[in-house]
Biopython code that builds the backbone (N, CA, C, O; Angstrom):
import numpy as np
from Bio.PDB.StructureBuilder import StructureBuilder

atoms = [
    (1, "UNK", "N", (-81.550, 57.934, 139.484)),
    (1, "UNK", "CA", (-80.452, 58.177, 140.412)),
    (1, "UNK", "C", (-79.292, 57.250, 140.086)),
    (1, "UNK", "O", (-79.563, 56.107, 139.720)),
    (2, "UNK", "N", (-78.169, 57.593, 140.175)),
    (2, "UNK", "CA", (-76.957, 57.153, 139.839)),
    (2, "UNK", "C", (-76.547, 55.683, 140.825)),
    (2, "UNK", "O", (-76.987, 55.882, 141.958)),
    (3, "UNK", "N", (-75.898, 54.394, 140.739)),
    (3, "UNK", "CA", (-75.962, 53.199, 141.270)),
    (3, "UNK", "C", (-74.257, 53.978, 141.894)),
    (3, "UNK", "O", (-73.636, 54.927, 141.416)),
    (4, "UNK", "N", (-73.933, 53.107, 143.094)),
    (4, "UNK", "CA", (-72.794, 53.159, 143.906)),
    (4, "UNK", "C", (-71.406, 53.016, 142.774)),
    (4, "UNK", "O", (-70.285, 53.523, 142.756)),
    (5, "UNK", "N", (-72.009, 52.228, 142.041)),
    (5, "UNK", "CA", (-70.548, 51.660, 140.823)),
    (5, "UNK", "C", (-70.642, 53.056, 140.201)),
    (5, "UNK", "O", (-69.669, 53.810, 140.209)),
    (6, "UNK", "N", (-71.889, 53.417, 139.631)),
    (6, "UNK", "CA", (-71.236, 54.457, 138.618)),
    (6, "UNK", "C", (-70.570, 55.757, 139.340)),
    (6, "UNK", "O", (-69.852, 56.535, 138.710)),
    (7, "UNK", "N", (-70.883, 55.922, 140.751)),
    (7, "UNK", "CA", (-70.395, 56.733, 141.486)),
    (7, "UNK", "C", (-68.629, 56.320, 141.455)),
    (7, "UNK", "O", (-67.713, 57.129, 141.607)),
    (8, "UNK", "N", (-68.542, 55.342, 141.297)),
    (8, "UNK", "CA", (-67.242, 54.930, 141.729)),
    (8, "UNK", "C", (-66.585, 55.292, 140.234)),
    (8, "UNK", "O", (-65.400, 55.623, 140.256)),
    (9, "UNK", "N", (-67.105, 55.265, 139.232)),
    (9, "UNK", "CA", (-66.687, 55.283, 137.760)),
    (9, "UNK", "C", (-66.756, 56.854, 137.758)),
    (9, "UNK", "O", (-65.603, 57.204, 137.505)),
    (10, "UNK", "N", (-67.441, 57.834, 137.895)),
    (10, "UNK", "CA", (-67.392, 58.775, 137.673)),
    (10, "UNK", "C", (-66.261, 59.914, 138.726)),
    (10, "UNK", "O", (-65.786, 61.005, 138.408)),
    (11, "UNK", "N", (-66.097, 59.072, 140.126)),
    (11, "UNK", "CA", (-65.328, 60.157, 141.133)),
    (11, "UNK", "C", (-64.483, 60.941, 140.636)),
    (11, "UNK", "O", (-64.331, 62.129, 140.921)),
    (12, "UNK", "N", (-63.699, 60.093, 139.610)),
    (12, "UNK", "CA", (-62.339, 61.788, 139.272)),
    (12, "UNK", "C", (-62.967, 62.111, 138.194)),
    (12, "UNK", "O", (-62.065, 62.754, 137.657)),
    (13, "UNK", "N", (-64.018, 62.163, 137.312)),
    (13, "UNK", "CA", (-64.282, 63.284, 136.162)),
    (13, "UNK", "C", (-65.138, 64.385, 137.400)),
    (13, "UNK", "O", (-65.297, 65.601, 137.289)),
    (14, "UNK", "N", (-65.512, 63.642, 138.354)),
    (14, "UNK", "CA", (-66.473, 64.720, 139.492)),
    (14, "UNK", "C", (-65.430, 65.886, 140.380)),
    (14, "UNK", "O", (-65.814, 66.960, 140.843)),
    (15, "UNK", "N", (-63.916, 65.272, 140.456)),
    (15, "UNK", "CA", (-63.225, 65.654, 140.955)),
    (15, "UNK", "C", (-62.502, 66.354, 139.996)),
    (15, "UNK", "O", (-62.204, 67.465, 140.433)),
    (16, "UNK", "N", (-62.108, 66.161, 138.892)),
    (16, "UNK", "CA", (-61.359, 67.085, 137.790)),
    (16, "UNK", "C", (-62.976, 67.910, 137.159)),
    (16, "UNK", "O", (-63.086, 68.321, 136.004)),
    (17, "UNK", "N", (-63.554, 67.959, 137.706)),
    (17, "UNK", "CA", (-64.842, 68.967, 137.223)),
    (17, "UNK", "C", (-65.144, 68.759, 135.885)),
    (17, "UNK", "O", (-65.240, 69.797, 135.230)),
    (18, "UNK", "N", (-65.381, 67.363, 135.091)),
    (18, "UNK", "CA", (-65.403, 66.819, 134.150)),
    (18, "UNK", "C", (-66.508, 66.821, 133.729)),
    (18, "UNK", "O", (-66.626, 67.086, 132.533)),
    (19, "UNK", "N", (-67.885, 66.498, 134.619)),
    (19, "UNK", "CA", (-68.817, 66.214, 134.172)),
    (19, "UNK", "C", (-69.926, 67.425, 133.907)),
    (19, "UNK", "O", (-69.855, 68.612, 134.228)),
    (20, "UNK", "N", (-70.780, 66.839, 133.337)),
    (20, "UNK", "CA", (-72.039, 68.245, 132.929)),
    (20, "UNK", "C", (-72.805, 68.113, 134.292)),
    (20, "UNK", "O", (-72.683, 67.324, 135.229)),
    (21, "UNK", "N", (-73.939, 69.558, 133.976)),
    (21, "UNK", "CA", (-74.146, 69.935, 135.265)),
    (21, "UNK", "C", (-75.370, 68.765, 135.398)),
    (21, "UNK", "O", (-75.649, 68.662, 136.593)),
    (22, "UNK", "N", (-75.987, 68.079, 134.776)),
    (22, "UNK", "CA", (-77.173, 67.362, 134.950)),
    (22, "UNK", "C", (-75.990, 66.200, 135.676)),
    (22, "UNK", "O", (-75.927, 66.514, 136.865)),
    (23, "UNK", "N", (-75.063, 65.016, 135.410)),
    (23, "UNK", "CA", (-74.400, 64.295, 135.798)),
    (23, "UNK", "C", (-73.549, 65.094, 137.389)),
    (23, "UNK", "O", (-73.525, 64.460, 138.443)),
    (24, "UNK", "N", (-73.178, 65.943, 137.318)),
    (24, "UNK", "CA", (-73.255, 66.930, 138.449)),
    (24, "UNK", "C", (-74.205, 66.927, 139.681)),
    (24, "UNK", "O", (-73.985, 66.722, 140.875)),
    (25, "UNK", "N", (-75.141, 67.174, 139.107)),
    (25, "UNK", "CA", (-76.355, 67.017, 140.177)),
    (25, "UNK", "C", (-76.760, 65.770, 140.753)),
    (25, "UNK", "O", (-76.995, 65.481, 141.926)),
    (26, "UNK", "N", (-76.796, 65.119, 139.754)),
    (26, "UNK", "CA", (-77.027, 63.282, 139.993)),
    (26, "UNK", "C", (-75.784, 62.555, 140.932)),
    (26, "UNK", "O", (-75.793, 61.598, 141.706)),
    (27, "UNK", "N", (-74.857, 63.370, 140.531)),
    (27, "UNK", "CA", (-73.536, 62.950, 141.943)),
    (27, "UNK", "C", (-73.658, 63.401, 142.983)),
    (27, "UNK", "O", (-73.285, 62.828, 144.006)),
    (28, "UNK", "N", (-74.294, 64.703, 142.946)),
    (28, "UNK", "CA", (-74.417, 64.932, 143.998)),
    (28, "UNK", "C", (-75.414, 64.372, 145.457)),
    (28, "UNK", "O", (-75.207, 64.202, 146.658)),
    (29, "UNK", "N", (-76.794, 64.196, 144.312)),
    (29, "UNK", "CA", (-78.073, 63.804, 145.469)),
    (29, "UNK", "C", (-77.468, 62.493, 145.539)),
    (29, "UNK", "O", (-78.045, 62.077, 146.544)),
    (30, "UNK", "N", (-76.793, 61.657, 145.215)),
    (30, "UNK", "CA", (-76.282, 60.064, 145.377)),
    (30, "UNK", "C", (-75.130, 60.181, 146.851)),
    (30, "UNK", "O", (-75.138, 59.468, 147.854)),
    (31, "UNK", "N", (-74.308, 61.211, 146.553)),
    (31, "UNK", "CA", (-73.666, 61.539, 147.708)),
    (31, "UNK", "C", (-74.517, 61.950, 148.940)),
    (31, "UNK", "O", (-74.149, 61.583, 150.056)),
    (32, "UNK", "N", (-75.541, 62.631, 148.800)),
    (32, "UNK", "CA", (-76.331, 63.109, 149.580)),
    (32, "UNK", "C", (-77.086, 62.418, 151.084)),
    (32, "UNK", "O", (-77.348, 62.777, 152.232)),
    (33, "UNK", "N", (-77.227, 61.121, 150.140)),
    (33, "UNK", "CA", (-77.674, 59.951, 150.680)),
    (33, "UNK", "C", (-77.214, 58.609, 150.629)),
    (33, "UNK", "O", (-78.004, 57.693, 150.860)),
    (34, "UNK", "N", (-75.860, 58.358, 150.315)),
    (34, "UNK", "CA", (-75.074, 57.381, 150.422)),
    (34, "UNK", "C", (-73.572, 57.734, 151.364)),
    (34, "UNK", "O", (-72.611, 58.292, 150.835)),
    (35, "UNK", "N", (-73.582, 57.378, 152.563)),
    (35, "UNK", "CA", (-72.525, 57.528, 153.443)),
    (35, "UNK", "C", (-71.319, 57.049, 152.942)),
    (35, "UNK", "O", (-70.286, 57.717, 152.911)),
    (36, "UNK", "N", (-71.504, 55.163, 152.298)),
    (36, "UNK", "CA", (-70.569, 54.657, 152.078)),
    (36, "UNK", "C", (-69.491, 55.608, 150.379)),
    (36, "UNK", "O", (-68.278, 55.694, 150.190)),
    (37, "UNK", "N", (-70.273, 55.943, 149.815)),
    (37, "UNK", "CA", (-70.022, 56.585, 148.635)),
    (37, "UNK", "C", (-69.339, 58.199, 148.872)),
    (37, "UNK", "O", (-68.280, 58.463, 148.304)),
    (38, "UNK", "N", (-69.863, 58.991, 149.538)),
    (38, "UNK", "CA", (-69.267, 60.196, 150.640)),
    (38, "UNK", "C", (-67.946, 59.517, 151.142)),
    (38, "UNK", "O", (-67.003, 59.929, 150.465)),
    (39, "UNK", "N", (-67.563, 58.629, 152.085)),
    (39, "UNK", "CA", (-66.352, 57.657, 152.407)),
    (39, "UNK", "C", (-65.661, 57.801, 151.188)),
    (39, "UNK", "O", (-64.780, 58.627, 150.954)),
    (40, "UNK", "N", (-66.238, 56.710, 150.216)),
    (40, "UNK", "CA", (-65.318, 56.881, 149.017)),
    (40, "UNK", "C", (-65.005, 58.029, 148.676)),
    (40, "UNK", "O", (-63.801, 58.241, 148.531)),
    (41, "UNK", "N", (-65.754, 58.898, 148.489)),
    (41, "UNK", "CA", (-65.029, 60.072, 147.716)),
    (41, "UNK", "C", (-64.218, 61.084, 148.505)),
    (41, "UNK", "O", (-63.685, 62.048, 147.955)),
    (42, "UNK", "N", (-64.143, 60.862, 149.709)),
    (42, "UNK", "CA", (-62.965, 61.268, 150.710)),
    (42, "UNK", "C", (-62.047, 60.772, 151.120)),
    (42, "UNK", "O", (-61.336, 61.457, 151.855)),
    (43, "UNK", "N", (-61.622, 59.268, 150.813)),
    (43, "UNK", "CA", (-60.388, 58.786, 150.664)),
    (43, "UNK", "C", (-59.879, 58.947, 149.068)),
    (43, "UNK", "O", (-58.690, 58.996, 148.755)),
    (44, "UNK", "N", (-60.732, 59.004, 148.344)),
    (44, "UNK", "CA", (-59.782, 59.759, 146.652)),
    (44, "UNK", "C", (-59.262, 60.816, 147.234)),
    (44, "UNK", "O", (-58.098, 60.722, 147.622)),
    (45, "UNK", "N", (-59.876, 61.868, 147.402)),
    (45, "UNK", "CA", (-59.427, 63.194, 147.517)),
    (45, "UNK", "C", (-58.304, 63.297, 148.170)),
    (45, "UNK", "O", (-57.441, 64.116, 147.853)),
    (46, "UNK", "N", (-58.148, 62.144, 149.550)),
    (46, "UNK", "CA", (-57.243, 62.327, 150.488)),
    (46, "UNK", "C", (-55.614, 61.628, 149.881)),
    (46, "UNK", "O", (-54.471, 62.032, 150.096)),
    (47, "UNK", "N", (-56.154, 60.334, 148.990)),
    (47, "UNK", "CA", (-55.378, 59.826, 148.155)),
    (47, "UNK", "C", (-54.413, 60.564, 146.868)),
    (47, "UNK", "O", (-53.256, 60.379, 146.490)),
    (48, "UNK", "N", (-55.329, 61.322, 146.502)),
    (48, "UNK", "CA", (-54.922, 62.377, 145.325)),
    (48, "UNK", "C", (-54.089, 63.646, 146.249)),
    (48, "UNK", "O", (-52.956, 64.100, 146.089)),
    (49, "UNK", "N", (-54.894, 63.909, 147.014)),
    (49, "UNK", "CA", (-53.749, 65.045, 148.000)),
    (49, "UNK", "C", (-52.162, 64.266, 148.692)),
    (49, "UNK", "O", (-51.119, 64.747, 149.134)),
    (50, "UNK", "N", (-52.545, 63.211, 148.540)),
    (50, "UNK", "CA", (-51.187, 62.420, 149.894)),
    (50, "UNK", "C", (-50.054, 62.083, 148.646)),
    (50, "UNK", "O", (-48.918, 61.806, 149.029)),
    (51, "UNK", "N", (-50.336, 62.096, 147.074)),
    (51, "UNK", "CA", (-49.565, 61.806, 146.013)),
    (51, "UNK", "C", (-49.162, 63.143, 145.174)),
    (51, "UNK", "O", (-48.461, 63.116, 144.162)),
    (52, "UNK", "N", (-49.750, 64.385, 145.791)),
    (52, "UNK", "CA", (-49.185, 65.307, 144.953)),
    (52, "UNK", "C", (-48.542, 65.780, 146.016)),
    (52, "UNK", "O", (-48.156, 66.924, 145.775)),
    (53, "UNK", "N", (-48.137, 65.282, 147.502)),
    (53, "UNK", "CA", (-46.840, 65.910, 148.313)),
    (53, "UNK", "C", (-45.712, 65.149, 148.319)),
    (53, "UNK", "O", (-44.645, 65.340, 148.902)),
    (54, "UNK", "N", (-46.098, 64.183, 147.539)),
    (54, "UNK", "CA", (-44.764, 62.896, 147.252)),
    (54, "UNK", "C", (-43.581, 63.845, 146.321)),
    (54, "UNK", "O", (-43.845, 64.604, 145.388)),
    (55, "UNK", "N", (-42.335, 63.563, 146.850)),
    (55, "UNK", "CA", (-40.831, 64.098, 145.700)),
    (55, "UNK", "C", (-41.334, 63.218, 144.365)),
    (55, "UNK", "O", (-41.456, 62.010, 144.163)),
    (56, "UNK", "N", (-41.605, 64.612, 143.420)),
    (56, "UNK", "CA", (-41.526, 63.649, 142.005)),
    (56, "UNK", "C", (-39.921, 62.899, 142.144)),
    (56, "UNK", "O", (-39.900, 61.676, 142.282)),
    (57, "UNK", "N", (-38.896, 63.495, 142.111)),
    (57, "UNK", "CA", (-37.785, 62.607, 142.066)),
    (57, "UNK", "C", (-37.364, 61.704, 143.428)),
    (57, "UNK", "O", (-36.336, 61.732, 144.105)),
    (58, "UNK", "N", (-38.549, 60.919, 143.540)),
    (58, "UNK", "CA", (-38.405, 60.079, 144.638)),
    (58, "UNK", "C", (-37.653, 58.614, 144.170)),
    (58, "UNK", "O", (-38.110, 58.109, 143.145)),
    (59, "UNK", "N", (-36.465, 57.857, 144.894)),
    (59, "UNK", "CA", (-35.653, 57.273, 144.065)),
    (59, "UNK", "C", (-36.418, 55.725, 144.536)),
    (59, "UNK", "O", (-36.948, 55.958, 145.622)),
    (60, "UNK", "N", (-36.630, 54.520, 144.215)),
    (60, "UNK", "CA", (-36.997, 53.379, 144.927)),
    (60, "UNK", "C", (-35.895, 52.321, 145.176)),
    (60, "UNK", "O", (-35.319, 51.863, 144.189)),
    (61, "UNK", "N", (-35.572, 51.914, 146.356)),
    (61, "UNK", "CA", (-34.533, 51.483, 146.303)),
    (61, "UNK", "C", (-34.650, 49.888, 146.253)),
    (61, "UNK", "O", (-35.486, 49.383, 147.002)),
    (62, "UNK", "N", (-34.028, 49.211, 145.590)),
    (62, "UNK", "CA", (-34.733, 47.670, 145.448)),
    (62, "UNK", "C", (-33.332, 46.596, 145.907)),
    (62, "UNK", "O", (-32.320, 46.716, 145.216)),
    (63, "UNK", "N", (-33.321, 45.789, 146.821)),
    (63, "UNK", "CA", (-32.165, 45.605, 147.154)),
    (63, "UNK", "C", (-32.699, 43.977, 147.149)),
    (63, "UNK", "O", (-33.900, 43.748, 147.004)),
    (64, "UNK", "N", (-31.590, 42.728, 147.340)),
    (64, "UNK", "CA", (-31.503, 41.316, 147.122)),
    (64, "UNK", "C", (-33.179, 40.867, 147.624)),
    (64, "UNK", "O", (-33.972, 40.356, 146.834)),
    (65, "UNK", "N", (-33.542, 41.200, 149.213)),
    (65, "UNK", "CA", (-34.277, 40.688, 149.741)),
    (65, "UNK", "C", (-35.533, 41.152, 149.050)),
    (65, "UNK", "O", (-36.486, 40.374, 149.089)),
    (66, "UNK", "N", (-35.658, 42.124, 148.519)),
    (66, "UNK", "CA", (-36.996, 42.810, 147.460)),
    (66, "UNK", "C", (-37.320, 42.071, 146.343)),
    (66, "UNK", "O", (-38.421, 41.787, 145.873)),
    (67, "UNK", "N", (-35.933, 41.737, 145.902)),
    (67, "UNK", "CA", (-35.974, 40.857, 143.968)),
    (67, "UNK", "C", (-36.258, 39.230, 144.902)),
    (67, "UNK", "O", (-37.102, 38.487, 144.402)),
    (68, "UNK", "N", (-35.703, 38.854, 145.922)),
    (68, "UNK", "CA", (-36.101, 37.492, 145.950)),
    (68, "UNK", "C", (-37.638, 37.239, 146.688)),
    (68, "UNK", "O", (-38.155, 36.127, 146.578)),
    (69, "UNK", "N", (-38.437, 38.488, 147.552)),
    (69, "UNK", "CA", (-39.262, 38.149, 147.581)),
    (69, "UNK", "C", (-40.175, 38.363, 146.384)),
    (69, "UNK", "O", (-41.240, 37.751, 146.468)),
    (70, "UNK", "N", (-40.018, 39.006, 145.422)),
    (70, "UNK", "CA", (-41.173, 39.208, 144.121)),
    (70, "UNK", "C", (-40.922, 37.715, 143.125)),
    (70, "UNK", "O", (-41.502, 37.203, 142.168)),
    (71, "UNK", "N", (-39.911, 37.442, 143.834)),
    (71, "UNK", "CA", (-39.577, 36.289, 142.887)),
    (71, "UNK", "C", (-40.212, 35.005, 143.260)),
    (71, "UNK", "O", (-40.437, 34.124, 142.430)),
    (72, "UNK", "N", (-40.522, 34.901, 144.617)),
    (72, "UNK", "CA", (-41.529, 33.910, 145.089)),
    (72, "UNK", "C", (-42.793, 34.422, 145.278)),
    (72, "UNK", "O", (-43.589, 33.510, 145.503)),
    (73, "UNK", "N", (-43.301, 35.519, 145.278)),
    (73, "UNK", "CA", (-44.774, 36.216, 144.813)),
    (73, "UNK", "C", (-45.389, 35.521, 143.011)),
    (73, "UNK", "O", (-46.451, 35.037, 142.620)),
    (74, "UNK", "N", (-44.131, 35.807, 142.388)),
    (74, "UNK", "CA", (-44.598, 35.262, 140.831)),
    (74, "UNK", "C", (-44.444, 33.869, 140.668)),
    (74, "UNK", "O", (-44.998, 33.363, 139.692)),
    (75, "UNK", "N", (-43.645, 32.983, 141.619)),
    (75, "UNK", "CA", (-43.659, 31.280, 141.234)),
    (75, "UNK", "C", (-45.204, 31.436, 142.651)),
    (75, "UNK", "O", (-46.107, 30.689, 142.275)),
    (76, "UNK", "N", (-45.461, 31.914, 143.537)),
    (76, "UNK", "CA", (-47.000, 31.349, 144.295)),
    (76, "UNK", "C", (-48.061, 31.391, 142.956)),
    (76, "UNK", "O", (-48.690, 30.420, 142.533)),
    (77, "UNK", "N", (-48.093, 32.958, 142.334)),
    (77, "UNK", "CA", (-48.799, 33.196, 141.585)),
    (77, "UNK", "C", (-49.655, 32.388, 140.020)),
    (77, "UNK", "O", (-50.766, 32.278, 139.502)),
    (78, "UNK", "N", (-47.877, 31.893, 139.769)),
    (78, "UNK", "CA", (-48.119, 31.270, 139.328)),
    (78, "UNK", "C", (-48.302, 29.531, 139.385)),
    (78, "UNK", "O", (-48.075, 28.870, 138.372)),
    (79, "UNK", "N", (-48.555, 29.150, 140.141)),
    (79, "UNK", "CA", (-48.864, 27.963, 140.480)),
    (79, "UNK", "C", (-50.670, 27.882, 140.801)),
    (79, "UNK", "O", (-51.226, 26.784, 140.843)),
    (80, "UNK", "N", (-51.351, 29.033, 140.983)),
    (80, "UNK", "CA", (-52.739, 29.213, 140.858)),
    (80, "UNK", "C", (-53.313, 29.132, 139.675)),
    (80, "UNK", "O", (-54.529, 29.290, 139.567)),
]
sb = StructureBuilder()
sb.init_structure("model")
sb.init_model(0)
sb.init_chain("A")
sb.init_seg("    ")
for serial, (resi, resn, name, xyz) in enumerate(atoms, 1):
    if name == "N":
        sb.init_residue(resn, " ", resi, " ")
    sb.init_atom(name, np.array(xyz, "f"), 0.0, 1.0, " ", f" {name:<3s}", serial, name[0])
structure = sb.get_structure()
């Protein structure tokens, strides 16, 4: 039976219908009986659905207070 990680490694070849039917099946009985892993694979799906209603030409707008907080994100960062 398939471990929680490889569930997590395999979700989008399971979701782009990638895998063979034996790896197929093995996702499936793992889902069957893993709640937390079922969870996971319904926030991908919901994740992958919530990014293909996004405007591809969505513009990001980055203004003073954006560049000076990334700019003290990378001197915290780097001081670790």
């Amino acid at each position: 039976m398939l471990k929680c990680r490889e569930i997590e490694q395999l979700a989008s070849d399971y979701l782009d219908q990638d895998l063979s039917f034996r790896q197929r099946m093995a996702f499936k009985m793992h889902l069957f009986m893993c709640h937390n892993c079922r969870n996971y694979l319904r926030q991908l799906k919901t994740t992958i659905s919530s990014i293909r209603l996004m405007p591809v030409n969505q513009s990001i707008v980055v203004d003073d207070k954006v560049k000076d907080l990334a700019k003290q994100l990378l001197e915290q960062t780097s001081k670790t």
